[in-house]
C-alpha positions in Angstrom: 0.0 0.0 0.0 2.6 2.4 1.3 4.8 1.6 -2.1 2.1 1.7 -4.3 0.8 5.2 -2.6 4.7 6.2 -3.0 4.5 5.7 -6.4 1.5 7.6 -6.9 3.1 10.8 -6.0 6.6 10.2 -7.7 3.9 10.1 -11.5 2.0 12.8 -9.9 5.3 15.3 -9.8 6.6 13.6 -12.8 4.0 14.6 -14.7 3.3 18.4 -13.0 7.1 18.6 -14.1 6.6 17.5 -17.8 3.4 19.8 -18.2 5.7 22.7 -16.5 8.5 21.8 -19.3 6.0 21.9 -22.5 5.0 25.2 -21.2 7.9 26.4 -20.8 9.0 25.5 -24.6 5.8 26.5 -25.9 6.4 23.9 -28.5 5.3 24.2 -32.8 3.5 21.5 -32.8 1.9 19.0 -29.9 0.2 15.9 -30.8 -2.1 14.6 -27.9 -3.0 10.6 -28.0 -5.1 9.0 -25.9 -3.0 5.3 -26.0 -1.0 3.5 -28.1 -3.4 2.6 -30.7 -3.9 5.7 -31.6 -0.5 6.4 -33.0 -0.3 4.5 -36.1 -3.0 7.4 -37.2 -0.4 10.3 -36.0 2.5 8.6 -37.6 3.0 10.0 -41.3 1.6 13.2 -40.4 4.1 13.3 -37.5 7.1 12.2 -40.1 6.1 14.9 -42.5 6.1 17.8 -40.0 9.3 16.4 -38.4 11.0 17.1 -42.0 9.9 20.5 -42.0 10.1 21.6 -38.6 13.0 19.7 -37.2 13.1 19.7 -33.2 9.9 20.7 -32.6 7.3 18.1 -32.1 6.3 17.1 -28.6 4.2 13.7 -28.5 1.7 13.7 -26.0 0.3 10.8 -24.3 -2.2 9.8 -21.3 -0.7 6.2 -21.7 2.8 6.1 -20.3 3.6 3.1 -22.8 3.0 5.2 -26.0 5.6 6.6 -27.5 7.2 7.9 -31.1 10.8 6.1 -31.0 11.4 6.8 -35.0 12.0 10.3 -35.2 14.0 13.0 -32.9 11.1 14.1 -31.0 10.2 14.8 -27.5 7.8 12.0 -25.5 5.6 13.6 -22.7 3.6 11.5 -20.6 0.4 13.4 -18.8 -1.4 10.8 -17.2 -5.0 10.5 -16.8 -8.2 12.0 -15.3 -7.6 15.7 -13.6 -4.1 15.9 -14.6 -4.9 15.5 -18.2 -7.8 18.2 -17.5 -5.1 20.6 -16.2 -2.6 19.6 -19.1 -5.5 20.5 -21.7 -6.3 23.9 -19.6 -2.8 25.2 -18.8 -1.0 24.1 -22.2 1.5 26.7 -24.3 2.3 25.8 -28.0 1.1 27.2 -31.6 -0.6 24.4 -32.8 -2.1 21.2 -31.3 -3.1 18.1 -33.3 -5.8 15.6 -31.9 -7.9 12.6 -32.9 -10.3 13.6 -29.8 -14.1 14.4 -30.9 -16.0 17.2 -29.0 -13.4 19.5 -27.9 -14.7 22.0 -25.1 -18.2 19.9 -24.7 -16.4 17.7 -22.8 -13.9 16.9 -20.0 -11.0 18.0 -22.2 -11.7 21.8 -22.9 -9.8 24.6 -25.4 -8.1 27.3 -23.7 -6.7 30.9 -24.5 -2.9 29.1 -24.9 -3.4 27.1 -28.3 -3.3 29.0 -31.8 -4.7 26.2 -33.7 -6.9 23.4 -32.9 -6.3 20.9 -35.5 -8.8 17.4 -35.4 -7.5 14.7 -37.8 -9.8 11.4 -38.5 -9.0 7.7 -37.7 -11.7 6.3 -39.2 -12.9 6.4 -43.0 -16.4 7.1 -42.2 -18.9 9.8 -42.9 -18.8 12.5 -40.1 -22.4 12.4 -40.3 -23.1 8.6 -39.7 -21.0 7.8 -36.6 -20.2 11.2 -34.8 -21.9 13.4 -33.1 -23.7 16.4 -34.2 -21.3 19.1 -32.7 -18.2 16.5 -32.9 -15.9 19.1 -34.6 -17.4 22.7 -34.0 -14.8 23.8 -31.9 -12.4 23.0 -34.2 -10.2 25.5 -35.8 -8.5 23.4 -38.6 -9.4 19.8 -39.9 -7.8 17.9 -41.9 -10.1 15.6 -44.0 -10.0 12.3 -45.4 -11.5 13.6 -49.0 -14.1 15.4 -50.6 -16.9 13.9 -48.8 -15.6 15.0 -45.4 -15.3 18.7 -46.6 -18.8 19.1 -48.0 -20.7 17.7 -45.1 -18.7 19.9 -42.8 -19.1 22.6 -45.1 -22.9 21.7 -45.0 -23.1 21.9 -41.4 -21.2 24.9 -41.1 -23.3 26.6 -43.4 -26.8 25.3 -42.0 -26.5 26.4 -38.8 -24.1 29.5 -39.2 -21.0 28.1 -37.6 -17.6 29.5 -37.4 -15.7 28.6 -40.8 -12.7 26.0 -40.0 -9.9 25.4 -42.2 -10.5 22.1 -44.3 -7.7 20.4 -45.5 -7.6 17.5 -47.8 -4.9 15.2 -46.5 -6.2 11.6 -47.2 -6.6 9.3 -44.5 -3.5 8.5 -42.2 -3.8 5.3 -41.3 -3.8 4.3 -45.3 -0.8 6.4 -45.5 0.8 4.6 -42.3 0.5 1.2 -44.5 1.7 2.4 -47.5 4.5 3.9 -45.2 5.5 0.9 -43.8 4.7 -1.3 -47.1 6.7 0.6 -49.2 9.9 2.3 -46.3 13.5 1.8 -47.2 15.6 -0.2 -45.1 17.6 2.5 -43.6 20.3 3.4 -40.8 21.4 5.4 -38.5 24.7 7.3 -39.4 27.6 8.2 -37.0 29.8 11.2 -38.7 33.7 10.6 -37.2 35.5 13.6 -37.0 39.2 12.7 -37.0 42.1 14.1 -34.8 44.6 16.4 -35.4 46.6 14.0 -37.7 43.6 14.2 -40.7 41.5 11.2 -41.1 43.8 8.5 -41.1 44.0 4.5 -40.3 42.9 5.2 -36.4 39.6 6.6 -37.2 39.2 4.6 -40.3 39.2 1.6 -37.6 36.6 3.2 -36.1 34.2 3.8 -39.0 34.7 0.0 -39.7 34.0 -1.0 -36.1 31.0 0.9 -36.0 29.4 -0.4 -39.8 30.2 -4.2 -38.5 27.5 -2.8 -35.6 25.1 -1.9 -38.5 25.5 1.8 -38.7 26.5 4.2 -41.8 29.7 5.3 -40.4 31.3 8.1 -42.3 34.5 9.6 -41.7 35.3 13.1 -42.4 38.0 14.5 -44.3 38.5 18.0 -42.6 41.6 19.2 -44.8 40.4 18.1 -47.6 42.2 16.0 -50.2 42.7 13.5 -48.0 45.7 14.8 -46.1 46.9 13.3 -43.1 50.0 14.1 -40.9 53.1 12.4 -40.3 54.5 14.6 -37.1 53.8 16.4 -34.6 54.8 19.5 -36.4 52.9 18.7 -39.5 49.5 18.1 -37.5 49.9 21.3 -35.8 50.0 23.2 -38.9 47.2 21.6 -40.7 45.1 22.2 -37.1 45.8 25.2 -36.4 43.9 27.4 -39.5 40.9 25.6 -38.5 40.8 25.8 -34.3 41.4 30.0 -35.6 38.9 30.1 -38.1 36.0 28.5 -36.2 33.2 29.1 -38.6 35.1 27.8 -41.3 35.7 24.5 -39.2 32.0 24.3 -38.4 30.9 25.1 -42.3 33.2 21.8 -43.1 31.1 19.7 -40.5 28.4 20.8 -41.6 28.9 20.3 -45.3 29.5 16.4 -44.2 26.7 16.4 -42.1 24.7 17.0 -45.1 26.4 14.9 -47.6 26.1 11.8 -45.4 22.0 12.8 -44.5 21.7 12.4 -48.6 22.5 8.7 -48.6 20.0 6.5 -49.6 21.0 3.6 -46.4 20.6 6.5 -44.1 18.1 7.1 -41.9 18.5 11.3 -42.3 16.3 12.1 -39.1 18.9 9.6 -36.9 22.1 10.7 -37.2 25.1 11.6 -34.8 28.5 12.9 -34.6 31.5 11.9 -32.4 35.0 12.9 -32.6 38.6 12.2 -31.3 41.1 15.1 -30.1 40.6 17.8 -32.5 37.4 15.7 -33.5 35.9 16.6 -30.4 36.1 20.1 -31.3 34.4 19.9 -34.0 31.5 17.6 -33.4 31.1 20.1 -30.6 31.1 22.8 -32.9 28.6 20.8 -35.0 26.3 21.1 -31.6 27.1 24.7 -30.9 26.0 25.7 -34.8 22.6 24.4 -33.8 23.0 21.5 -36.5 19.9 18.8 -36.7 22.3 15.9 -34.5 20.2 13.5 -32.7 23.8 13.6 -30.3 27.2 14.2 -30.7 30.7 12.6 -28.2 33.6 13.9 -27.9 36.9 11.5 -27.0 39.4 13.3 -25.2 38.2 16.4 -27.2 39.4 19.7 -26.6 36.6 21.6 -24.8 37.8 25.5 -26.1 34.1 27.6 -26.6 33.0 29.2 -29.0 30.2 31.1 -30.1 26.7 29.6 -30.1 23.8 29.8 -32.7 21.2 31.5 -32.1 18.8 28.3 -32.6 20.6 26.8 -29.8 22.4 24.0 -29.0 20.0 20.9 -30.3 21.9 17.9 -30.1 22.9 16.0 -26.8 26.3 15.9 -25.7 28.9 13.4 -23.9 31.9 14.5 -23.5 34.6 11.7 -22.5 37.4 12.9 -20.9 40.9 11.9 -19.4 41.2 13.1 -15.9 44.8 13.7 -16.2 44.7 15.5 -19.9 47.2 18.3 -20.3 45.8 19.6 -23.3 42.5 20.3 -21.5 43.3 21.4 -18.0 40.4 21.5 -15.2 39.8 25.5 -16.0 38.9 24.5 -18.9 36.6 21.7 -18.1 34.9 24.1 -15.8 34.4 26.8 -18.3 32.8 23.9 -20.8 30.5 23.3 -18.2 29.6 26.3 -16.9 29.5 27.3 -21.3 27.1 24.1 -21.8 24.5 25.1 -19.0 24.3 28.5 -20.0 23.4 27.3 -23.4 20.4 24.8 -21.7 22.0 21.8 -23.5 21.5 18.6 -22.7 25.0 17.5 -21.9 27.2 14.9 -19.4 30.4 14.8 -18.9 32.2 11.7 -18.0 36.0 12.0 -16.6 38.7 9.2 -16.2 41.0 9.0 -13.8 44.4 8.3 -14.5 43.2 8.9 -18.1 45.9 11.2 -20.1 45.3 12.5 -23.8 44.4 10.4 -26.7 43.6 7.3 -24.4 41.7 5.9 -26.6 44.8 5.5 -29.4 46.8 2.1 -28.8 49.7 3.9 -30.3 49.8 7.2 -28.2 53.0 7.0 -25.6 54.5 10.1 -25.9 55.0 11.4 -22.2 56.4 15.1 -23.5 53.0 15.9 -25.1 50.8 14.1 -22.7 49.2 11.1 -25.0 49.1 7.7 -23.3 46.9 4.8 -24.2 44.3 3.8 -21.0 42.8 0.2 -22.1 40.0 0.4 -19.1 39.3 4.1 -20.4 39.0 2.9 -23.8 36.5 0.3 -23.0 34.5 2.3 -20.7 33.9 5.3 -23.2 33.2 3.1 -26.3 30.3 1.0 -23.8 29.4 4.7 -22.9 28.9 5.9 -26.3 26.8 2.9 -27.3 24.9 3.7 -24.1 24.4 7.0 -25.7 23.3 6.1 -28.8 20.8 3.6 -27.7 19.4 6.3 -25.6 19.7 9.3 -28.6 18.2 6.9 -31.1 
């Protein structure tokens, strides 16, 4: 009893929190569904809108079990009875897409908050022969299975001198949803590697091949372009250093790979991340801090410098896995990443470890002078981090 009555309260603040945070974000666009069931009708509409409004779609549910795991949106779970009352009265956002008949004769009721009330249909029926009289009167926009919807709403709205709604032709979306999943390319997600200082040579090659024997579309970037690569310490220096100075030139190359590799046919363009080794760091950090569409980006013993941030915002999650003992990026600097990354409201974690020097991850770093040193239990731990990461981000 005592457990179960513990519980209780833990969803109750849980969801109070999660209604806070959706009005806070006064999100584009907010689906609301009732249960599971009802999300193979939001489904195509909910991929279309993702395309064109990236990072902005919050799915809404009274059922804590339904959720939209195929596109980079945000989950919400509102719970039932009086809570989803208060959700429906006290919610922020432009426009709110719902399956529910009767809005405002009922429990769940409009409010002053919402632009756009938008109903969409799952069922192919006549709105005359199964719903209720007033069943979408309230509604600002609807988006109608065909012809036949719009002329008996059109019908009604005329008759009895009703507020005009915006009637949209949009077919129905659960036909869509099997013709989606009938006809949908088998796809993956991609992992962009940004390389270290040395250019993109054999070590993050390695990677790239480690990570497509794991089933992703692993692309490795080639950030001086014409495939140059480093052979000293001197030499990598001076192909780095135009690029760490000129840091929106060194975002506008990520950037240009981010969307070459979103182009390819195997990839799955709205699941894609970034990670990056050394100098890599920097940049898939950069790719973050340029407000780039990255379901996440990880940094390897990455140099942590800031730099400015978009206006958009950082989007993209962040790990950052660092070597406690790292001369190249000494605690200040750790502390003004952090203090940088929280400013910025990203979503970021920082994992540190100890004994770890620079480049721990590289089996052929042992150079005391500069600080590199290969740490096999901090290799291991960061790689089972990052895949911890990505099952999370994806």
């Amino acid at each position: 009893m005592l457990k179960k009555l513990i519980s209780n309260v833990k969803e109750f603040f849980l969801i109070i929190k999660n209604i806070k945070q959706i009005n806070k974000d006064k999100p584009k666009i907010i689906f609301f569904s009732e249960n599971k069931a009802y999300l193979k009708y939001a489904y195509v509409l909910i991929d279309v809108i993702n395309k064109k409004y990236p990072n902005q779609i919050y799915y809404v549910s009274s059922d804590i079990d339904d959720r939209v795991n195929d596109f980079n949106i945000k989950n919400i779970y509102i719970g039932k009875g009086a809570l989803m009352q208060y959700f429906f009265l006290t919610v922020k956002g432009d426009n709110m897409f719902l399956t529910l008949t009767d809005l405002d004769n009922t429990v769940v009721k409009k409010n002053k908050f919402i632009k756009n009330y938008i109903y969409f249909f799952h069922g192919a029926v006549s709105t005359t022969k199964v719903y209720t009289s007033t069943a979408f009167d309230n509604y600002d926009t609807i988006l109608c299975n065909g012809d036949y919807h719009v002329k008996e709403i059109e019908l009604r709205e005329d008759t009895h001198k009703l507020k005009k709604k915006k009637l949209i032709k949009s077919g129905y979306p659960y036909f869509d949803y099997l013709n989606y999943k009938l006809n949908k390319k088998e796809v993956n997600n991609e992992i962009l590697i940004a390389p270290s200082w040395a250019g993109r040579d054999e070590f993050v090659m390695d990677k790239a091949r480690e990570l497509a024997g794991k089933g992703f579309v692993a692309m490795a970037i080639d950030m001086y372009g014409e495939a140059k690569v480093g052979s000293s310490t001197e030499e990598n220096q001076s192909l780095m250093t135009p690029l760490v100075e000129d840091r929106d030139k060194l975002k506008s190359i990520a950037r240009a790979a981010l969307d070459a590799g979103r182009k390819l046919n195997e990839v799955d363009d709205s699941k894609v991340a970034a990670i990056g080794y050394c100098f890599g760091g920097l940049v898939v950090l950069d790719l973050a801090r340029s407000g780039s569409n990255v379901n996440g980006v990880v940094s390897f013993h990455g140099l942590l410098m800031d730099s400015e941030i978009s206006q958009e915002g950082i989007k993209s999650k962040i790990l950052v896995l660092h070597g406690e003992r790292d001369p190249m990026v000494p605690l200040s600097m750790v502390d003004q990443f952090q203090k940088e990354m929280t400013q910025a409201g990203a979503d970021w974690q920082l994992h540190s470890y100890g004994n770890a020097y620079h480049a721990f991850t590289n089996k052929e770093a042992n150079d005391p002078d500069l600080g590199t040193q290969y740490n096999r239990d901090a290799d291991r731990r960061s790689w089972q981090s990052m895949m911890n990461f990505f099952e999370e981000i994806f």
